[in-house]
C-alpha positions as CSV (number, residue, x, y, z in Angstrom):
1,X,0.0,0.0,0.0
2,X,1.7,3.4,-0.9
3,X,1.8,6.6,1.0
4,X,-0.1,8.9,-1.3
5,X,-3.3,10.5,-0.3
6,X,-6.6,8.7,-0.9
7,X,-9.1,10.2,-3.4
8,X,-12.5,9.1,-1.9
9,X,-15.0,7.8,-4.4
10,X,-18.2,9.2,-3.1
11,X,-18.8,12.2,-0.8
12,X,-18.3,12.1,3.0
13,X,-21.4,12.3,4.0
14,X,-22.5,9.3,2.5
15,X,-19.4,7.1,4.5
16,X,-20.3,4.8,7.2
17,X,-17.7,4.8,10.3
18,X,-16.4,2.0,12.5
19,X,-14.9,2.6,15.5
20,X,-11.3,2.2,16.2
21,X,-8.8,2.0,19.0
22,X,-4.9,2.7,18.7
23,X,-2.4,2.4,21.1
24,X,0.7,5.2,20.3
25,X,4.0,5.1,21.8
26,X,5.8,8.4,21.5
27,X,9.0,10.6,22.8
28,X,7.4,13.8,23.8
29,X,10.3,15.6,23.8
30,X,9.5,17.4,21.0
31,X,5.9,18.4,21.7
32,X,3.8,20.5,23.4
33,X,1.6,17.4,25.3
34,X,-0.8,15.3,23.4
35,X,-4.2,17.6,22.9
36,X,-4.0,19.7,20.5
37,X,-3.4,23.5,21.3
38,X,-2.6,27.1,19.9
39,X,0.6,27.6,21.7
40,X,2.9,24.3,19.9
41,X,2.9,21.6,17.9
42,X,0.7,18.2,20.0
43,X,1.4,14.5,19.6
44,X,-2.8,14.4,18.4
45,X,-2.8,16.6,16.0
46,X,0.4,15.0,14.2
47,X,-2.0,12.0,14.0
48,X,-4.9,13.6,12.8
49,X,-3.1,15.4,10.4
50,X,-2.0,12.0,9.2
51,X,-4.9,10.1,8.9
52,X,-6.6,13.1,7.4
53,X,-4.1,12.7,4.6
54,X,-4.6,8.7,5.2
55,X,-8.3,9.0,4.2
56,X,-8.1,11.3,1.1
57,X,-8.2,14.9,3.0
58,X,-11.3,13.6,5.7
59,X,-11.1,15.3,9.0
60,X,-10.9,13.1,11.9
61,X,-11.1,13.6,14.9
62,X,-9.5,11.5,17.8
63,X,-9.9,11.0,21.6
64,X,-7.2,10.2,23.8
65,X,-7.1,8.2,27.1
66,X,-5.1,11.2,28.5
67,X,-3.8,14.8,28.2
68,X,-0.2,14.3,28.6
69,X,1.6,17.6,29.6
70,X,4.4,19.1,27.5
71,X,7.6,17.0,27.1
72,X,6.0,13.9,29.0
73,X,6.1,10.8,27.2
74,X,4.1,7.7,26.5
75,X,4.5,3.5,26.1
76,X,0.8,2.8,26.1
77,X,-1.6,5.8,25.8
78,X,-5.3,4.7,23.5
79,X,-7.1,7.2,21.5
80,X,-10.1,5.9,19.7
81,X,-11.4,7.5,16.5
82,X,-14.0,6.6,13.7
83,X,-12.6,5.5,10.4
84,X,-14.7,6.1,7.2
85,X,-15.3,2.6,5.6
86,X,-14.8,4.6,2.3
87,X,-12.4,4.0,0.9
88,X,-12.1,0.9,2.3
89,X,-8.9,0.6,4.0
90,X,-8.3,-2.5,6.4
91,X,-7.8,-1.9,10.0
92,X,-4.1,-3.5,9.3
93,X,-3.5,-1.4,6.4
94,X,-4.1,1.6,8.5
95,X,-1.8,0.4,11.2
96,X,1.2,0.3,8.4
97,X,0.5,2.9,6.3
98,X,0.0,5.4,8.9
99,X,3.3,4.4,10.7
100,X,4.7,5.1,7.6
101,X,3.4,8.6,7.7
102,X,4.2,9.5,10.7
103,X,7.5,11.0,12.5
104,X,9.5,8.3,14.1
105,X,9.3,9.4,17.6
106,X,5.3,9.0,17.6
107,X,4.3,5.0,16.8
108,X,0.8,3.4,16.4
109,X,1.7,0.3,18.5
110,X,-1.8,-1.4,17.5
111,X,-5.0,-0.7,15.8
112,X,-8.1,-2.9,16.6
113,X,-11.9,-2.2,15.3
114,X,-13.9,-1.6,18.6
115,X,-17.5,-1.8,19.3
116,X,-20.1,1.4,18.7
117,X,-19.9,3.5,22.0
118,X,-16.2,2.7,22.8
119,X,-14.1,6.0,24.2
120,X,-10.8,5.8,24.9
121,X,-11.1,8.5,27.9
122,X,-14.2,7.8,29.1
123,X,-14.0,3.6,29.1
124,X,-10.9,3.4,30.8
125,X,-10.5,1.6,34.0
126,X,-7.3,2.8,35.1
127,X,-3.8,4.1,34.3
128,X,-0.2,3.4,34.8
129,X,2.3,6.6,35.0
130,X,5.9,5.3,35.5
131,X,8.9,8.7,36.8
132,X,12.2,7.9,36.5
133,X,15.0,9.4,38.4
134,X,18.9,8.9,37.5
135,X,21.0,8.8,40.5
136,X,24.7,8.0,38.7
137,X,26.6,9.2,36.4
138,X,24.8,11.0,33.5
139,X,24.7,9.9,29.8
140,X,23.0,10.6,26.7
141,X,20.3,8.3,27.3
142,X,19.5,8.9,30.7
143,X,19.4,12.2,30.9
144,X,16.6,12.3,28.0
145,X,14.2,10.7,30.1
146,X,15.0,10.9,33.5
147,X,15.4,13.5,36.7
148,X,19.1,13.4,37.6
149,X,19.3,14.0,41.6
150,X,22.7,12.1,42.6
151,X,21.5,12.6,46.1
152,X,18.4,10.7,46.5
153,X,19.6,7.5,48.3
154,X,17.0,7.1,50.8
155,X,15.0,4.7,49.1
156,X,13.1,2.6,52.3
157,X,12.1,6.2,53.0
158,X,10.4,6.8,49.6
159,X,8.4,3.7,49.4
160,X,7.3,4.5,53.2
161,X,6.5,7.6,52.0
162,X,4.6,6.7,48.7
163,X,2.1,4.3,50.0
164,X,0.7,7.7,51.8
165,X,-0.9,8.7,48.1
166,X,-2.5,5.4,47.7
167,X,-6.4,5.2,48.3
168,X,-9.1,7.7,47.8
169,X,-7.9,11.4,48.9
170,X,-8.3,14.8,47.8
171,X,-5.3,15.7,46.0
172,X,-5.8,19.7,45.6
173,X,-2.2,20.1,46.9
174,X,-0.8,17.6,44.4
175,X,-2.0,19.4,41.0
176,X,-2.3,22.5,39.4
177,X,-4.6,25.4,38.6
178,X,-7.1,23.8,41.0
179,X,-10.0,26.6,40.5
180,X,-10.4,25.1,36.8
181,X,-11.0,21.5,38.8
182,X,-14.5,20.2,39.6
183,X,-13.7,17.8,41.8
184,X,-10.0,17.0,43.0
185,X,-10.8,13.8,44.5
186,X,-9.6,11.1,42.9
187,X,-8.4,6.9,43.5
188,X,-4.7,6.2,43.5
189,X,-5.5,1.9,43.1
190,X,-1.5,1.4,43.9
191,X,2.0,2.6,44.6
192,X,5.4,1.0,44.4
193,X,9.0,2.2,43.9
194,X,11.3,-0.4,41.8
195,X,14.9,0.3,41.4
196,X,17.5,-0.7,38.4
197,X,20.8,0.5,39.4
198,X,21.4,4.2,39.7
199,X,17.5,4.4,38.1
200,X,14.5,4.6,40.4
201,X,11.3,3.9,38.9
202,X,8.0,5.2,40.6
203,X,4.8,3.9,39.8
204,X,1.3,4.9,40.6
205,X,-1.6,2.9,39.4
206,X,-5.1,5.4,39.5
207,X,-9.0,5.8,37.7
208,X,-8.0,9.4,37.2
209,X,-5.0,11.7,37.8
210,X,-5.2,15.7,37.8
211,X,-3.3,18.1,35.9
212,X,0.3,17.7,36.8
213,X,-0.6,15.7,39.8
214,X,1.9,12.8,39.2
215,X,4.6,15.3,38.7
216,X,3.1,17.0,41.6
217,X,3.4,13.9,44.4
218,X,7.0,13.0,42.3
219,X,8.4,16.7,43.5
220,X,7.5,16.2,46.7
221,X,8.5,12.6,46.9
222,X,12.2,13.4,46.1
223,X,12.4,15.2,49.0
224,X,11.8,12.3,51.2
225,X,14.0,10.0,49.2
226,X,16.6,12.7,49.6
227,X,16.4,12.6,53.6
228,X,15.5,16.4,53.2
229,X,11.3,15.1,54.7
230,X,10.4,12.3,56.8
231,X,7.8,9.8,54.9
232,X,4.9,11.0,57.0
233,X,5.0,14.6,55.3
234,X,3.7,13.4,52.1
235,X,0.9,12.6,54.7
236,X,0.7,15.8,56.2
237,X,0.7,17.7,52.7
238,X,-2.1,15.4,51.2
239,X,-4.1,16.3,54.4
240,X,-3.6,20.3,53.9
241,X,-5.7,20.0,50.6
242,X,-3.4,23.0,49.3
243,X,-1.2,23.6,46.8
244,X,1.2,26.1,48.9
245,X,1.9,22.8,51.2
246,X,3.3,20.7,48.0
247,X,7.0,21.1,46.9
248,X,8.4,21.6,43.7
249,X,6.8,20.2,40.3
250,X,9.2,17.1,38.7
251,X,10.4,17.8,35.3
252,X,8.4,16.7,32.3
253,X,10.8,14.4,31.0
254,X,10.8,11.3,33.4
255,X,7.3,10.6,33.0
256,X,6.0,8.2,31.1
257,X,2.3,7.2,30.4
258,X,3.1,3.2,30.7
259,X,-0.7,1.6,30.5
260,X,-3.9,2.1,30.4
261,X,-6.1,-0.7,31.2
262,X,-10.3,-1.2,29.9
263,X,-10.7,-4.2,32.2
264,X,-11.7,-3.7,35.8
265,X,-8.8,-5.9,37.2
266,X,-6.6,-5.5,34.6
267,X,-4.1,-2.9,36.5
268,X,-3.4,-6.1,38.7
269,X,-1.1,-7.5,35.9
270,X,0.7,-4.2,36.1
271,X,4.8,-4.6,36.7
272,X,7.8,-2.0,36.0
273,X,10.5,-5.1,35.1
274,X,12.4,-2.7,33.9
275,X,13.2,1.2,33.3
276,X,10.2,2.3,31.1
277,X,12.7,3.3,28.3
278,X,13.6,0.0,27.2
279,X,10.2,-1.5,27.2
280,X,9.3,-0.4,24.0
């Protein structure tokens, strides 16, 4: 299949749609988050822009499972979109051709047709955000996608410390621009810290996170792990339900979306076996 744009035989209007769902891998180094915005260039509409080219100059439109802030980057986010069936291009055929298409830091790691109704926000069960911080020597590699603090050695402290977060809290002090937040209460399902090396892998497992929350409880977390807190005042600032109480805000680029699960249980299968960098 080549690469060329598609010249639709018969008006848009008259296309039916099937649902789809894609999960992307990218390096957001180079963009401005996932949704689309005024201010930069987004990891969605890269895609869009893609498939609109894909399906002969047809707009579509796709939803993604989060709103990954600027420079964070993702193993497993879903975004779910209708495909015309017109022309007909097979849901494998898409996968390829719009791989092909796209840059090679963004990667459609699967396309499957979905039932009507499926939305890849609004369906999901849960998440899986993954920080990475470097405490050796820096390299290349390393310092792409993780937080060097060559101090943070207290690492029985940070998984005391972590398992504060877990449950169902009110996380105002761990986010960002609260008054544009509804509702800041939201269900961390799990916590653990896993270690390879000099790298330290945080995970946190929840139905919902808030804007720059994970970076949020990371910045404060780091304190702890580098004996500058005791565990129990990650407590103590989720209980304060402000954001003056919080520390600083973790750099965008160890984050990484790992997972997002559409089963109820599914997050149970969740491990970090490794840095999230070489899972891919």
């Amino acid at each position: 299949m080549s690469d060329t744009i598609i010249n639709p035989a018969r008006p848009a209007e008259d296309a039916v749609e099937r649902t789809v769902k894609m999960e992307l891998a990218y390096d957001g180094t180079a963009y401005h988050g996932w949704q689309r915005q005024p201010n930069g260039i987004t990891v969605q509409e890269v895609v869009e822009e893609r498939l609109c080219k894909l399906f002969g100059g047809r707009e579509i439109r796709i939803q993604g499972s989060s709103r990954t802030d600027a420079g964070v980057h993702a193993l497993g986010l879903v975004a779910s979109c209708k495909l015309p069936d017109h022309p007909l291009i097979p849901t494998w055929k898409v996968h390829k051709a719009l791989n092909r298409l796209l840059p090679p830091d963004i990667r459609i790691r699967s396309i499957e047709d979905m039932p009507e109704g499926f939305n890849a926000r609004f369906s999901a069960h849960a998440k899986s955000y993954v920080y990475v911080v470097n405490t050796g020597d820096i390299n290349p590699f390393t310092n792409r996608y993780s937080w060097l603090l060559d101090d943070m050695t207290d690492i029985e402290a940070l998984r005391k410390a972590i398992k504060y977060l877990e449950g169902e809290h009110d996380f105002s002090t761990f986010t960002v621009d609260r008054g544009s937040i509804d509702d800041p209460v939201r269900l961390i399902l799990q916590t653990d810290v896993t270690t390879f090396g000099p790298l330290i892998c945080m995970r946190f497992i929840g139905t919902g996170f808030l804007y720059k929350m994970v970076r949020s409880m990371v910045g404060a977390l780091v304190f702890v792990g580098r004996g500058k807190l005791p565990p129990k005042a990650i407590k103590e600032m989720l209980e304060a339900k402000n954001r003056l109480a919080c520390k600083d805000t973790a750099p965008a680029k160890g984050l990484f979306l790992k997972k997002v699960y559409y089963q109820p249980e599914e997050w149970r299968t969740d491990r970090v076996d490794s840095p999230p960098f070489w899972l891919y």
